[in-house]
BAFI-3210 file (N, C-alpha, C; in Angstrom, 3 decimals, decimal comma, padded with zeros to 6 digits):
// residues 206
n [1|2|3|4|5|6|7|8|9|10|11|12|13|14|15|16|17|18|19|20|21|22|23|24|25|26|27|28|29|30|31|32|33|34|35|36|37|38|39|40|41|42|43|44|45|46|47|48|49|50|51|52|53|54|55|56|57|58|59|60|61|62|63|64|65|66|67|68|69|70|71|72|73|74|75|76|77|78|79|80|81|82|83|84|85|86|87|88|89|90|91|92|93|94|95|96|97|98|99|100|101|102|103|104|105|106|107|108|109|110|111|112|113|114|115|116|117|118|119|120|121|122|123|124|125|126|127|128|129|130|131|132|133|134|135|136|137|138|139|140|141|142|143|144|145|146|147|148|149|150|151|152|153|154|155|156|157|158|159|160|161|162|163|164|165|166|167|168|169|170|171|172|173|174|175|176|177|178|179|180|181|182|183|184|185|186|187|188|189|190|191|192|193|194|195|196|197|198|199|200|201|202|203|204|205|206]
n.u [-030,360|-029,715|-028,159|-030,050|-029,627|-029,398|-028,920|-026,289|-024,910|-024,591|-022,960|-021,072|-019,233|-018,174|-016,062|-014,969|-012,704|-013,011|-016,291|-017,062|-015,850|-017,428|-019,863|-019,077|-018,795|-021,348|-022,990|-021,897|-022,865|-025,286|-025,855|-026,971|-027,309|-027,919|-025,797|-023,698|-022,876|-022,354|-020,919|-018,424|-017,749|-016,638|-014,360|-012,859|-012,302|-011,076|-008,722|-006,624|-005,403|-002,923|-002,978|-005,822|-005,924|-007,952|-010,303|-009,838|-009,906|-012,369|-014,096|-014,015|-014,501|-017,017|-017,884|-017,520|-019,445|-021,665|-021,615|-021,245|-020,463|-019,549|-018,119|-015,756|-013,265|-012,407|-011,421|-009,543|-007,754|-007,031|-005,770|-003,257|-002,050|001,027|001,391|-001,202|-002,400|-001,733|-003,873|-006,217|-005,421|-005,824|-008,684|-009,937|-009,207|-010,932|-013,623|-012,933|-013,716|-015,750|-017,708|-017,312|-018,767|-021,182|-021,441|-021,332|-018,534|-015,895|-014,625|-012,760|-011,529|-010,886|-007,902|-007,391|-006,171|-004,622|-002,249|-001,244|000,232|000,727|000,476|-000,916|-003,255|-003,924|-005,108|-006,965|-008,920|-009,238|-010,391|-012,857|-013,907|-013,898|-015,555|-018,187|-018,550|-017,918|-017,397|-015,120|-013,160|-011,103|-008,859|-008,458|-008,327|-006,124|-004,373|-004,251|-003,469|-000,766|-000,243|-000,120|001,275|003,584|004,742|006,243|004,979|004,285|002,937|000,280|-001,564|-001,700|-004,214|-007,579|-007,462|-007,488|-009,909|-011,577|-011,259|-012,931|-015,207|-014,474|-013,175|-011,394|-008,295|-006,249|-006,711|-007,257|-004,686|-003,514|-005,188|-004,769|-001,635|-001,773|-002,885|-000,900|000,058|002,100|000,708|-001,931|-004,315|-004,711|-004,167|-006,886|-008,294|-007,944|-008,829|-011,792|-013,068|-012,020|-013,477|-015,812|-016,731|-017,047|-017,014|-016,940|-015,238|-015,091|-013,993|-012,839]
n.v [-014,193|-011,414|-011,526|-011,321|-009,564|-011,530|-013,855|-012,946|-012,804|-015,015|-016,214|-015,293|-016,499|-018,966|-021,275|-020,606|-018,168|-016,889|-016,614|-015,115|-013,028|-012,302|-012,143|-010,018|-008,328|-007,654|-007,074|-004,456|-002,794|-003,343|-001,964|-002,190|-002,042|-003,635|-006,015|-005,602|-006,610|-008,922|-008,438|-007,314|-009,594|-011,770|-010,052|-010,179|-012,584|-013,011|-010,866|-012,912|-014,291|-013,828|-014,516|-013,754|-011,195|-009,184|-010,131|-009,206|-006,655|-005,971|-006,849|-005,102|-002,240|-002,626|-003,393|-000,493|000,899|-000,605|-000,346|000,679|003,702|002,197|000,465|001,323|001,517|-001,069|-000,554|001,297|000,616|-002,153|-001,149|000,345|-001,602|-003,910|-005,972|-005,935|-005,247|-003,264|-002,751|-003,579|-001,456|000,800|000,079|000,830|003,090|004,645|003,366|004,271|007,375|007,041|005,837|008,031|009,910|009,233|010,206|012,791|013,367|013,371|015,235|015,783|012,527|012,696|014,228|012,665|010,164|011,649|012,483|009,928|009,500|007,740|006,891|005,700|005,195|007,712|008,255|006,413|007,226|010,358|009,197|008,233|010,749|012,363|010,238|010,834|013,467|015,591|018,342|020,082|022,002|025,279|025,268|022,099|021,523|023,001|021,354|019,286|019,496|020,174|017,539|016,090|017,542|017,059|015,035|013,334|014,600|012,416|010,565|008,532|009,206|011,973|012,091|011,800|013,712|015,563|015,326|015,610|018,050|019,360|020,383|022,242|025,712|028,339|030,200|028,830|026,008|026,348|027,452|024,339|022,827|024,636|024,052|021,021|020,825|020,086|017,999|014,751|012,774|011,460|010,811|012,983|014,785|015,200|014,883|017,404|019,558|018,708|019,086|022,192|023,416|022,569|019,847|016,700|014,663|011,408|008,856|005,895|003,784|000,823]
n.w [-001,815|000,461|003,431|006,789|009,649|011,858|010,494|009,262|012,075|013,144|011,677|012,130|013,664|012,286|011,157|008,896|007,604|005,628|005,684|007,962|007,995|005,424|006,808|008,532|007,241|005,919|008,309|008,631|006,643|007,196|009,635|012,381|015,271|017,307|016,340|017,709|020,496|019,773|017,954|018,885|020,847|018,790|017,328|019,873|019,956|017,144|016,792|018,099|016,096|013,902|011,288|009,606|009,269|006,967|007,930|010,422|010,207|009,157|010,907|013,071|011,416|011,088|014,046|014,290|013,032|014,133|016,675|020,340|022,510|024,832|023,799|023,416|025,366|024,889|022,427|022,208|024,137|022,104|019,874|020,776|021,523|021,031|019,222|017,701|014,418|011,505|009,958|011,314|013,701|011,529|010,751|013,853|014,494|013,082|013,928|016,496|016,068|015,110|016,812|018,948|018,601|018,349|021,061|020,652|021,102|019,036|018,293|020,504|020,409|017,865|018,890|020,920|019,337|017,622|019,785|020,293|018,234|016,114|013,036|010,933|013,254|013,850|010,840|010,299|011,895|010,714|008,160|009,308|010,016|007,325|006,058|007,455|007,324|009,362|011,066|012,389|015,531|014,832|016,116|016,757|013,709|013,091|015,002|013,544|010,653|011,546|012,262|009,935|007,866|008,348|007,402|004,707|001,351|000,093|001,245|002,042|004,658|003,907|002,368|003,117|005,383|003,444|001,998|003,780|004,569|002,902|004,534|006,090|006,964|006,927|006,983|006,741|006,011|003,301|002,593|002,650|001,393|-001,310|-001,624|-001,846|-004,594|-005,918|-005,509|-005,397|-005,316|-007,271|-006,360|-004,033|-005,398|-006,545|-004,927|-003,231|-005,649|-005,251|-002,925|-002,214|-004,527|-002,803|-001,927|-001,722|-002,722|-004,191|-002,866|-001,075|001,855|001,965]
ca.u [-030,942|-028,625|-028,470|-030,216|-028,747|-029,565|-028,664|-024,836|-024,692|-024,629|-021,726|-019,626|-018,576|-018,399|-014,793|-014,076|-011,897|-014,333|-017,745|-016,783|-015,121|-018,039|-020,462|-018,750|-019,536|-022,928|-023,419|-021,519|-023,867|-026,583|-025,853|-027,656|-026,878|-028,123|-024,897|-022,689|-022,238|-021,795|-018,967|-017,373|-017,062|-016,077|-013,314|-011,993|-011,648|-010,495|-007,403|-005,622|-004,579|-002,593|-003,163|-006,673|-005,890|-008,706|-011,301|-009,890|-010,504|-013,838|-014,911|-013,583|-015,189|-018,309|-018,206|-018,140|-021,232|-023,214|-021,385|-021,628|-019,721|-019,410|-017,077|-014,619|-012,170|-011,419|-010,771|-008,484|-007,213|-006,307|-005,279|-002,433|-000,935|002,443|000,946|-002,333|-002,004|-001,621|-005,090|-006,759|-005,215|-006,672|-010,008|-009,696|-009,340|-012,191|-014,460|-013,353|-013,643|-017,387|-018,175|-017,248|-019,312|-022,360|-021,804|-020,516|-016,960|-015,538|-013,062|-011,755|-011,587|-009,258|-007,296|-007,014|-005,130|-002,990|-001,394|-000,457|001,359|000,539|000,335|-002,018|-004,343|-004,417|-005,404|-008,245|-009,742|-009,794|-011,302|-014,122|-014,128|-013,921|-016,963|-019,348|-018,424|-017,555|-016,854|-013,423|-013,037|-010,086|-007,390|-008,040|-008,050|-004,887|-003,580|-004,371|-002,341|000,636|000,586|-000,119|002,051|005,024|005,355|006,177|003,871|004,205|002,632|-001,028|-001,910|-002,672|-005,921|-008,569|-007,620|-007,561|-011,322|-012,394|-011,612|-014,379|-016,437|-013,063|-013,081|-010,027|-006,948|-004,854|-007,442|-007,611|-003,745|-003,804|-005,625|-003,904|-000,771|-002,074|-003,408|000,408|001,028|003,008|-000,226|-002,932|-005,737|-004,688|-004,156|-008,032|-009,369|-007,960|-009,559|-013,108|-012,622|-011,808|-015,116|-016,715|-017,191|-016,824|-016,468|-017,558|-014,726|-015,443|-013,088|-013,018]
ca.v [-013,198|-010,959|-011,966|-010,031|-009,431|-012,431|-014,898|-012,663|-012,773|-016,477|-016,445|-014,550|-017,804|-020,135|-022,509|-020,198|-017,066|-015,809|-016,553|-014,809|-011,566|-011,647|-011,471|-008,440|-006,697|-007,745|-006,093|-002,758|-002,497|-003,103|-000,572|-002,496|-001,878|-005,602|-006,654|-004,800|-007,356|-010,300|-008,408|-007,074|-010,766|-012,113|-009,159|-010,468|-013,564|-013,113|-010,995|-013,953|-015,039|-012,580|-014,637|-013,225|-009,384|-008,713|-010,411|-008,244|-005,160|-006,157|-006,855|-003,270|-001,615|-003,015|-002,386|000,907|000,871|-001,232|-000,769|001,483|003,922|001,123|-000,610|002,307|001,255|-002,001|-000,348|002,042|-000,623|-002,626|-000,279|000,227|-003,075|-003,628|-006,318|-004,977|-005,304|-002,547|-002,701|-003,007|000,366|001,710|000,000|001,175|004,742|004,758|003,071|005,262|008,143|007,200|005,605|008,988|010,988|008,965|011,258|014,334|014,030|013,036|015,804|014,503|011,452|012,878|014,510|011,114|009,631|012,582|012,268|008,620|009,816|006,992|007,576|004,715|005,339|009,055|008,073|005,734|008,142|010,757|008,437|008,942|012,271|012,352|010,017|011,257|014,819|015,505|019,985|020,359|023,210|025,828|024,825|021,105|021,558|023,373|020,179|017,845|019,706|019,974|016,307|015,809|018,679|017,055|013,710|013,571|014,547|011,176|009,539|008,028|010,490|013,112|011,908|011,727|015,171|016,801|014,937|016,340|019,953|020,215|020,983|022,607|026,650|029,217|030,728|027,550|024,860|026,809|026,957|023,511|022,260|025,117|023,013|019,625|020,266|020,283|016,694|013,653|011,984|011,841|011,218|013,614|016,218|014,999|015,241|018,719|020,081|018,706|019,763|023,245|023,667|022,250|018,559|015,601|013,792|009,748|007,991|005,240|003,067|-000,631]
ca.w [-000,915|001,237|005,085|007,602|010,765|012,588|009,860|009,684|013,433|013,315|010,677|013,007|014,938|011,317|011,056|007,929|008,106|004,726|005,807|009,306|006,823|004,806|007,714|008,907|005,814|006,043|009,261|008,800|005,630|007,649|010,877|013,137|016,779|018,072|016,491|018,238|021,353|019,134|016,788|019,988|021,049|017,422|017,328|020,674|019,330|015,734|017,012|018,286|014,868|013,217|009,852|009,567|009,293|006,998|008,869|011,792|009,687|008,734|011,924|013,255|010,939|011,467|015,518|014,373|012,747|014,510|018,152|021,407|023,305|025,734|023,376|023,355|025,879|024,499|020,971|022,605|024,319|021,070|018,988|021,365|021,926|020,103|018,610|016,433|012,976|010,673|009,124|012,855|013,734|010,465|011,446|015,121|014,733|011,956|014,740|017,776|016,028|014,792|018,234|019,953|017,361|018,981|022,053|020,146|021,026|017,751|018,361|021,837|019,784|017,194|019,615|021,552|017,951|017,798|020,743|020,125|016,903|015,224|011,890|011,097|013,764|013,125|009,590|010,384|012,617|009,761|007,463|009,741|009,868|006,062|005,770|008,173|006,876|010,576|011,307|013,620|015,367|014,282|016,988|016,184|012,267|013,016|015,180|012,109|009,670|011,386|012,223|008,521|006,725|009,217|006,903|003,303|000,576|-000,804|001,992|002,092|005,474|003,084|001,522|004,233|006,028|002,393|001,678|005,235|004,837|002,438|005,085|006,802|006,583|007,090|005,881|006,954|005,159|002,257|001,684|002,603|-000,289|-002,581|-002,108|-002,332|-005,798|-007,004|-004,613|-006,026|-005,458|-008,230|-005,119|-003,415|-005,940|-007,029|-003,394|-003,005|-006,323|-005,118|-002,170|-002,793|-004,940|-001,461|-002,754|-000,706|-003,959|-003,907|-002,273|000,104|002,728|002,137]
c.u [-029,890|-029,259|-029,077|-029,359|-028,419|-028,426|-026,739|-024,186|-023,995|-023,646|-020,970|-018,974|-017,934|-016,473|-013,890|-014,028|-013,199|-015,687|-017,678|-016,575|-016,613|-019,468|-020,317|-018,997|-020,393|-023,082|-022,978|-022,319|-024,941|-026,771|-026,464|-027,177|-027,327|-026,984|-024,044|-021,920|-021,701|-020,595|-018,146|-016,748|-016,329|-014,716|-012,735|-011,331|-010,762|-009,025|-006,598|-004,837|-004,659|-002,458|-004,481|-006,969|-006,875|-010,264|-011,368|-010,508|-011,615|-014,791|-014,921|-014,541|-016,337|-019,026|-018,356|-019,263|-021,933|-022,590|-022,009|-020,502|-019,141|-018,093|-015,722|-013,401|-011,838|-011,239|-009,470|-007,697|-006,073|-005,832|-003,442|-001,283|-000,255|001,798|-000,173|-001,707|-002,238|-003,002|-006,178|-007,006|-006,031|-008,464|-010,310|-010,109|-010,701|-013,579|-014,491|-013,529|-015,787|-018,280|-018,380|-018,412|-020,924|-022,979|-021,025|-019,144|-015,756|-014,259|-012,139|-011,111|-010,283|-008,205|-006,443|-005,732|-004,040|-002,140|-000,786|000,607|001,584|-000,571|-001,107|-003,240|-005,229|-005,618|-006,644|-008,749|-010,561|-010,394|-012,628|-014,354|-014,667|-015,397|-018,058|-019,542|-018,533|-017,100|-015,533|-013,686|-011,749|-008,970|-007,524|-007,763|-006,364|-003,841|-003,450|-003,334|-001,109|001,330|000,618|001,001|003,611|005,862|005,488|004,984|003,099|003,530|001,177|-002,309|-002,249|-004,076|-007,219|-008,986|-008,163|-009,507|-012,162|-012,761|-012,148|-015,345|-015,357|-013,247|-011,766|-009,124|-005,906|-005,387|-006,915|-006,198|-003,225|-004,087|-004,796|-002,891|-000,621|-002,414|-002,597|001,058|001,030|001,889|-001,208|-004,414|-005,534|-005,177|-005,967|-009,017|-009,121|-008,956|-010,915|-013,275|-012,698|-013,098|-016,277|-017,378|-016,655|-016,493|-016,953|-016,670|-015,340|-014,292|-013,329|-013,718]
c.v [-012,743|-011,098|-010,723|-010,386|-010,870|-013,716|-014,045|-012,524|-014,207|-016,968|-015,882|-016,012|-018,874|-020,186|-020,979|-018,524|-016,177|-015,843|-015,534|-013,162|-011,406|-011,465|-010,371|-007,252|-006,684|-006,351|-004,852|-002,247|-002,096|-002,180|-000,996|-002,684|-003,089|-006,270|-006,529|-005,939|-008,395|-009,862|-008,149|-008,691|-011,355|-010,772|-009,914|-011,459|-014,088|-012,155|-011,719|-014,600|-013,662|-013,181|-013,905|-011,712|-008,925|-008,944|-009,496|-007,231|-005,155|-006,056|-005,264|-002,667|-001,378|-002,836|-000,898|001,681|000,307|-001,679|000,653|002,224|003,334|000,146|000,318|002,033|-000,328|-001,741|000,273|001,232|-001,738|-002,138|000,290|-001,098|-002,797|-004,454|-006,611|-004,884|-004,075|-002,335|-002,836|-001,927|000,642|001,598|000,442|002,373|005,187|004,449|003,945|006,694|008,080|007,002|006,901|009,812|010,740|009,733|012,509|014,311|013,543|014,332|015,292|013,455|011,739|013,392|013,450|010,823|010,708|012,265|010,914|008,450|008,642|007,307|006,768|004,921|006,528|008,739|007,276|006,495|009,594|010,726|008,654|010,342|012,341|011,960|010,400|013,120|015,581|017,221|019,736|021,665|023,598|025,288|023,141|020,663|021,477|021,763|019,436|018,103|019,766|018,949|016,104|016,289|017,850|015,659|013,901|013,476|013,394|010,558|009,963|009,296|011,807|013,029|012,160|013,041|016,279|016,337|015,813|017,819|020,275|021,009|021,813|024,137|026,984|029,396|029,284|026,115|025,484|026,850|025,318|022,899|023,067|024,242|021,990|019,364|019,991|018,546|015,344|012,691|012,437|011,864|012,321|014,873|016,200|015,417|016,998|019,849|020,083|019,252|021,480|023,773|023,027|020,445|017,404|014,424|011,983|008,571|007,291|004,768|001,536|-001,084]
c.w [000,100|003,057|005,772|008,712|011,670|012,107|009,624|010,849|013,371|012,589|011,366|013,195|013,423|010,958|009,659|007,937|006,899|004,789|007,106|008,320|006,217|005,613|008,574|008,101|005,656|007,211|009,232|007,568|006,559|009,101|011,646|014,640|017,374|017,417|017,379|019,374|020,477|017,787|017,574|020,301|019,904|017,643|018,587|020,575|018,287|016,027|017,406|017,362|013,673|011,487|008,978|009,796|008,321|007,625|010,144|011,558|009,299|009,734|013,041|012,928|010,971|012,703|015,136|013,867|013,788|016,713|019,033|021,941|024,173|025,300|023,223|024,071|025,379|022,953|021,205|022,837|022,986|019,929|019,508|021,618|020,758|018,881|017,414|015,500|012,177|010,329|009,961|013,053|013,086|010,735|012,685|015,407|014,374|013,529|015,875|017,284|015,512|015,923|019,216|019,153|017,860|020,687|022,019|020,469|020,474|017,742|018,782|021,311|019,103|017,844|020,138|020,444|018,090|018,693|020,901|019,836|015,786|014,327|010,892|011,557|013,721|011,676|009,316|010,705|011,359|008,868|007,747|009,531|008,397|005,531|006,387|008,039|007,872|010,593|012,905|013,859|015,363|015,090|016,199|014,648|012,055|013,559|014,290|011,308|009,978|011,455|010,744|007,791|007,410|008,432|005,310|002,377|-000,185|-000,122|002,377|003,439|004,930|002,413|002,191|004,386|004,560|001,710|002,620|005,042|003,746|003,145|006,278|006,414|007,310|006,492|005,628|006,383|004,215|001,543|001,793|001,404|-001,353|-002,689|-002,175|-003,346|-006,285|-006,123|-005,208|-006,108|-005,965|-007,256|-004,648|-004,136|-006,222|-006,033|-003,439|-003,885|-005,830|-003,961|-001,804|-003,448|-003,517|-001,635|-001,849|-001,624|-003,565|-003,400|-000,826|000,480|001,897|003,083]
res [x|x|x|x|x|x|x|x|x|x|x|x|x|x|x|x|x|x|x|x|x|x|x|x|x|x|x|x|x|x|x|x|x|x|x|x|x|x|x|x|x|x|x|x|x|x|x|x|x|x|x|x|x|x|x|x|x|x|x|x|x|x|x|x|x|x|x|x|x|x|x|x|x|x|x|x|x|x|x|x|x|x|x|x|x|x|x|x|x|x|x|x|x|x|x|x|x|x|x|x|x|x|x|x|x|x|x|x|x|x|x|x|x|x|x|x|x|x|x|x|x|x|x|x|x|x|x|x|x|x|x|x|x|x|x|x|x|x|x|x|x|x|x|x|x|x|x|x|x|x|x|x|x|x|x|x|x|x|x|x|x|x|x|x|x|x|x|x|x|x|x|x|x|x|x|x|x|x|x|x|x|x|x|x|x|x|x|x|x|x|x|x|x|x|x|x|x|x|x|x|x|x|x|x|x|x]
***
């Protein structure tokens, strides 16, 4: 029988790095906003040991389901330190960009990432976007692509933004995707096609 909330709450705290991981995926399944304090605390705790980087990202992910605007400055917060792990970030952005989205300003939000310039955090953040099928308006579309178009085609930062601007209109989306269908990457080129026909297509995050 799959845990409810209570009974994956109570696995947050448990000795082992995968019962702790796989109660984080419980709860971001289950979207339940009464976790939210008890993954915020679990997250404060589980970054201290940088052996446990997907537990971190699990638990991320999961604040951003099942957290609050309230938890926004200590994502910002850790998403920043030198120290944050790679796969944090990626969880980080993903969360503040869904967290802000709870009081409409899921732009602001991406904006915020831009200006970091981390490429990572950018890239989580769009993830959101991507999955919540999130509308930009034209100036910030425009900001996205040029951080995007500014790194090689080869590189992972293209997938998300080119999933997003399904629901993306204008002259500068539209060649956008035209030249991603021809890009070194078989996702990419795949996202752009669906895309393009207006398709959001069935990719998920981890």
């Amino acid at each position: 029988m799959a845990l409810d909330a209570a009974g994956a709450m109570s696995l947050l705290q448990d000795r082992s790095s995968a019962k702790r991981r796989s109660a984080a995926k419980r709860l971001r399944e289950l979207g339940d906003p009464s976790a939210g304090p008890a993954l915020l605390a679990a997250l404060k705790n589980e970054v201290k040991d940088a052996r446990t980087w997907e537990t971190q990202y699990r638990m991320t992910m999961a604040l951003g389901s099942c957290g609050s605007s309230s938890d926004l400055p200590y994502l910002r917060d850790l998403v920043l330190r030198r120290e944050t792990l790679h796969a944090v970030r990626t969880a980080g952005g993903d969360a503040i960009v869904r967290l802000s989205h709870l009081q409409l300003s899921h732009t602001e939000a991406i904006r915020w990432c831009l200006s970091t310039g981390d490429e990572v955090l950018v890239d989580g953040g769009l993830q959101a976007v991507a999955m919540l099928r999130l509308a930009l308006d034209q100036d910030t579309v425009t900001d996205v692509l040029d951080f995007v178009e500014a790194r090689s085609p080869h590189e992972g930062i293209y997938f998300w933004p080119t999933v997003a601007a399904a629901g993306w209109t204008g002259r500068r989306v539209h060649d956008f995707l035209t030249s991603c269908l021809s890009s070194p990457r078989t996702d990419v080129a795949e996202a752009a096609t669906n895309s393009l026909a207006g398709s959001y297509g069935t990719c998920r995050p981890l």
